[in-house]
VOGU-3710 file (C-alpha; in Angstrom, 3 decimals, decimal comma):
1> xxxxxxxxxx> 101,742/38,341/45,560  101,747/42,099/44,307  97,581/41,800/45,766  99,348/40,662/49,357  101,945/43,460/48,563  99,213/46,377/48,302  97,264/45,876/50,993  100,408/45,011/53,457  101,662/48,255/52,198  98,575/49,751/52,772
11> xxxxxxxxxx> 98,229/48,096/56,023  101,362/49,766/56,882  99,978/53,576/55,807  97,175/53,141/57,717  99,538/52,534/60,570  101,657/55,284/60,097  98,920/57,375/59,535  96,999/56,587/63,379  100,821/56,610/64,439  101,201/60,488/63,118
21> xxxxxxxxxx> 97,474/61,507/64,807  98,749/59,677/68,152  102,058/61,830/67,776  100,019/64,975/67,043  97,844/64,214/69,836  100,698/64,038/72,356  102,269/67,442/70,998  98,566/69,267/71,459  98,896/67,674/74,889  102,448/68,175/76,083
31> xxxxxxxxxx> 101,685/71,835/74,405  98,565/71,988/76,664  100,440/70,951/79,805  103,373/73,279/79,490  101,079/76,094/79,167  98,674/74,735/82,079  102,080/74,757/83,909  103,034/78,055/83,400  99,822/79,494/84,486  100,041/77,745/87,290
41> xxxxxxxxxx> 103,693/78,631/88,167  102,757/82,406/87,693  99,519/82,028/89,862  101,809/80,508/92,467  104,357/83,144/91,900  101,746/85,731/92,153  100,649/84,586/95,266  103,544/83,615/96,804  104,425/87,709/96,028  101,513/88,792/97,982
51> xxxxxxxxxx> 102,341/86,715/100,672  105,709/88,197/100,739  104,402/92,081/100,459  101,919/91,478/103,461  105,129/90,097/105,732  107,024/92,657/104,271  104,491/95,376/105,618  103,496/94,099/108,673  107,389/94,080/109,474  107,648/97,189/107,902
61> xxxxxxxxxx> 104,718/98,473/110,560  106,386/96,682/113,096  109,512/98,405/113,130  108,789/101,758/111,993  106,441/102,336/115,136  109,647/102,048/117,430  110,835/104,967/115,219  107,726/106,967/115,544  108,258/106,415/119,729  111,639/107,646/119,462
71> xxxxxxxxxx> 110,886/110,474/117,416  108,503/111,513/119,816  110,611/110,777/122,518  113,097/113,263/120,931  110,818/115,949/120,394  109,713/115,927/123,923  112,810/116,569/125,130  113,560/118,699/122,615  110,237/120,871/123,705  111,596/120,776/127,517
81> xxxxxxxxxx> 114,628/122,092/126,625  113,140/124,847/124,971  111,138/125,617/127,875  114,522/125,429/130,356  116,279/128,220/128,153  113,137/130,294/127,688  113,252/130,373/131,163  116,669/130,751/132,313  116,872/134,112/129,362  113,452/135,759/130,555
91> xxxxxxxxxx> 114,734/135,524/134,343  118,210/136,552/133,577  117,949/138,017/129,922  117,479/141,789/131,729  120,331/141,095/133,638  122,969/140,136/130,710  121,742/143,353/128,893  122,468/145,429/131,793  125,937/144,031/131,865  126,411/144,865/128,415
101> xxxxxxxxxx> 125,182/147,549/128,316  127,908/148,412/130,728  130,402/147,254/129,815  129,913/149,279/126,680  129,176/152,584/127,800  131,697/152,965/130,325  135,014/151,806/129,215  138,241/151,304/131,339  141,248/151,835/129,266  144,140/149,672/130,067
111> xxxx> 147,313/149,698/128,763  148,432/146,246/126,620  150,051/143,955/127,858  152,898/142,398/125,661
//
């Protein structure tokens, strides 16, 4: 009996034994495949980020470009104005100095009013 004893107990480390190398082989695995994942995740995030950035420009582009007509819009009119009041003071700016001038060197005293 103790001969059938030793090798059924042996029987039953050599089991355990191929059990624990299939068990260590499924950690090293599952280990594997979590890390696989993660790269992959971060390659996906990664390009999922570019995508975003390039929409994010090209928006970016889109709408800034109305701003840049505006601008320019602005300035034009700005520029024409200029140009109006130029005008008006060189055909009228001799005219307004000669009032002033006037006006200041020949007073009219008047009394106050209360």
């Amino acid at each position: 009996m103790s001969a059938q004893n030793s090798a059924g107990i042996q029987t039953l480390l050599d089991a355990e034994r191929d059990a624990q190398k299939i068990v260590q082989k499924a950690r090293e695995y599952r280990t594997k495949r979590v890390k696989d994942a993660r790269s992959e995740a971060q390659k996906e995030i990664e390009e999922y980020r570019a995508q975003k950035e390039e929409e994010f420009k090209a928006f970016e582009n889109e709408h800034s470009s109305g701003n840049k007509k505006a601008e320019e819009e602005a300035n034009k009119e700005t520029e024409e104005k200029l140009k109006e009041i130029k005008a008006i003071g060189n055909d009228k700016g001799s005219k307004v100095v000669e009032d002033l001038l006037t006006a200041v060197t020949s007073p009219n005293p008047e009394p106050r009013k209360q």
